[in-house]
N, C-alpha and C positions, 0 to 999 in steps of 0.2 A: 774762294771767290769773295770779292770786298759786297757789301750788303747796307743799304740805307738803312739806317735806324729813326726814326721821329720820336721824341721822346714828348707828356705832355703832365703838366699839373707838378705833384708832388716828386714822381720820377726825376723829370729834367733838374728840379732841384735838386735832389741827392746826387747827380750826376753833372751838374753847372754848366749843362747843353741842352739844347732841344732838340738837335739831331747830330748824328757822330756815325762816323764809319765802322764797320768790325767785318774781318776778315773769318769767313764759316767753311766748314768742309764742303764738299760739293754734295749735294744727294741728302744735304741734312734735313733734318728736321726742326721742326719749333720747339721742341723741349730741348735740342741739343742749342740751340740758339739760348734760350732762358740760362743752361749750363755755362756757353761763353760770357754771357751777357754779367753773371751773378760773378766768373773769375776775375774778368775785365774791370769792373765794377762793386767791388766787397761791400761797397755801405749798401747795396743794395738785397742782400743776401737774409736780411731777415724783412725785407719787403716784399710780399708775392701776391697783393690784393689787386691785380692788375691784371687785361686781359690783350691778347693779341691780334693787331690787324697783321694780314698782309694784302696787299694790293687794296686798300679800302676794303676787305672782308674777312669780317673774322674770323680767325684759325685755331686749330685744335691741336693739342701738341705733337701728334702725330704726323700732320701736314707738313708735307715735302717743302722747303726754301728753296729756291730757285735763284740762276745766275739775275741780277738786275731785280730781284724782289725788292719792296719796298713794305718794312717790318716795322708799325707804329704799337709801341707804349700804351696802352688806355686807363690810368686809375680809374679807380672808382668815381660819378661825378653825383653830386647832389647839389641840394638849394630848394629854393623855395620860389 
C-alpha cells in the first residue's frame, strides 16, 4: 500500500523533501514503517530523536498503518 509521509524540521533536510511516498506491507505497523523509512533513507539511520503522527495523532510503534494513512515526521522542536 503506497502511504503519505510529511516530513518536518531537520528530517526533510536529511531527506531533501517534506513529503514522499513509501510503499508499506498491508497490516503494518509504525515500527515496521521507521524500518522502511531508515532502508529507504540511510542518512537517516543514526537519527531516531523524532516522534510519529498518524492522522494528526500520535502513534506508538505498535499502532496498525492503514491503507490512506497519513504518517507525519516530528523532530524535536524548541526556542524560546
Amino acid at each position: 500500500m503506497q502511504t503519505q509521509v510529511l516530513l518536518f524540521g531537520i528530517v526533510a533536510d536529511l531527506v531533501g523533501e517534506s513529503s514522499i511516498n513509501l510503499e508499506l506491507k498491508m497490516d503494518g505497523t509504525v515500527s515496521d514503517f521507521k524500518k522502511k523509512l531508515t532502508e529507504t533513507y540511510p542518512q537517516l539511520q543514526n537519527y531516531n530523536t523524532y516522534v510519529i503522527a498518524l492522522n494528526e495523532s500520535y502513534a506508538l510503534d505498535d499502532t496498525i498503518v492503514k491503507d490512506n494513512d497519513v504518517i507525519a515526521i516530528i523532530p524535536p522542536v524548541s526556542g524560546g
